[in-house]
N, C-alpha and C positions, 0 to 999 in steps of 0.2 A: 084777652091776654092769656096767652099760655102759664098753666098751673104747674111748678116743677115741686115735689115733695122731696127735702135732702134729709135723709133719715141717719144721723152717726151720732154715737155717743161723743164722740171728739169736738170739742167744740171750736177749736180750729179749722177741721173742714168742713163745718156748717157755717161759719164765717164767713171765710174765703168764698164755697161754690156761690154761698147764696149774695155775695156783695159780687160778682162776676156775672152772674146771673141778670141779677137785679140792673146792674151796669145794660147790659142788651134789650130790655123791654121784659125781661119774663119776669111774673111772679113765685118767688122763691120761697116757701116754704121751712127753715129750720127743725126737725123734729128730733127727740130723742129718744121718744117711747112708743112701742104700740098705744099707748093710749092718747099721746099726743098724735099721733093720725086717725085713730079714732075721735076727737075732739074737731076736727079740721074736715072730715068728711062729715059731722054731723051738720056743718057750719057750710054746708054744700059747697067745697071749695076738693071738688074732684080734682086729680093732679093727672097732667097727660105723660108726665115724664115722674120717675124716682131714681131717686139716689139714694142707691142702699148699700151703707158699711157693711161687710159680712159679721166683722166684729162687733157688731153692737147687739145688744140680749134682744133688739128689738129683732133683727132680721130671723130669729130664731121662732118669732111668733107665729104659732097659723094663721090668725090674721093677716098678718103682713103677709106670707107668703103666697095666700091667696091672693091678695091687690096685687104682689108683685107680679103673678101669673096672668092677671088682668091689663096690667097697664106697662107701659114699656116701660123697661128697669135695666139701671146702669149698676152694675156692684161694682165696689171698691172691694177686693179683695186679698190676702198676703199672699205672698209664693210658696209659702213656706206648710202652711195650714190647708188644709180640709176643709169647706163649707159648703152647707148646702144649699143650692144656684138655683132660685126659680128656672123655669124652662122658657128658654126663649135670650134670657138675661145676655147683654152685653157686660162681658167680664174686662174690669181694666184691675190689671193686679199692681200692687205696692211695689215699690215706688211710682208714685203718680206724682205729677201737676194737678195744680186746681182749671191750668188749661185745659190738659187734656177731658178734664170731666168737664167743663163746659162747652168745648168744641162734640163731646161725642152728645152731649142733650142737645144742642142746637141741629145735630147731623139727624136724631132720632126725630124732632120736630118737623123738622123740612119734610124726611118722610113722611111722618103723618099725616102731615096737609097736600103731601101731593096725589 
């Protein structure tokens, strides 16, 4: 079962992606901190996909932003503000659906297995 890690301080859109998620067969992850995904890789539960708020103090971690460079990463991001985008990162900017973030980790998965 595919590992998704949804990383936002908002705990509404850790709700939502990860009950949408959870809904398709993946396993969803909620986190709010670098160190809650530090805790979750100690726990060998490697994530194939993230979901990373830009606005949350975690996205801001080297840690994180290392994993995110590692592992395919969807930001949630504002229109309005500046962040700094791992390389590679599918950027879906504010306003978002919890659809759209589930339709683009399921689009990211498909890739990966094929």
């Amino acid at each position: 079962m595919p590992v998704v890690y949804v990383i936002a301080e908002d705990w509404g859109l850790r709700a939502g992606v990860r009950a949408e998620l959870r809904e398709r067969g993946i396993e969803a992850l909620g986190l709010e901190s670098a160190s809650d995904a530090g805790v979750a890789l100690a726990a060998d539960e490697m994530p194939d996909v993230i979901v990373l708020d830009a606005g949350a103090k975690a996205a801001s971690e080297p840690a994180i932003q290392l994993l995110a460079e590692r592992v395919p990463t969807i930001v949630i991001a504002s229109r309005t503000e500046a962040a700094e985008m791992p390389k590679g990162a599918k950027i879906l900017r504010r306003p978002v659906r919890v659809a759209e973030i589930v339709e683009a980790v399921a689009e990211l998965l498909g890739t990966q297995r094929a």
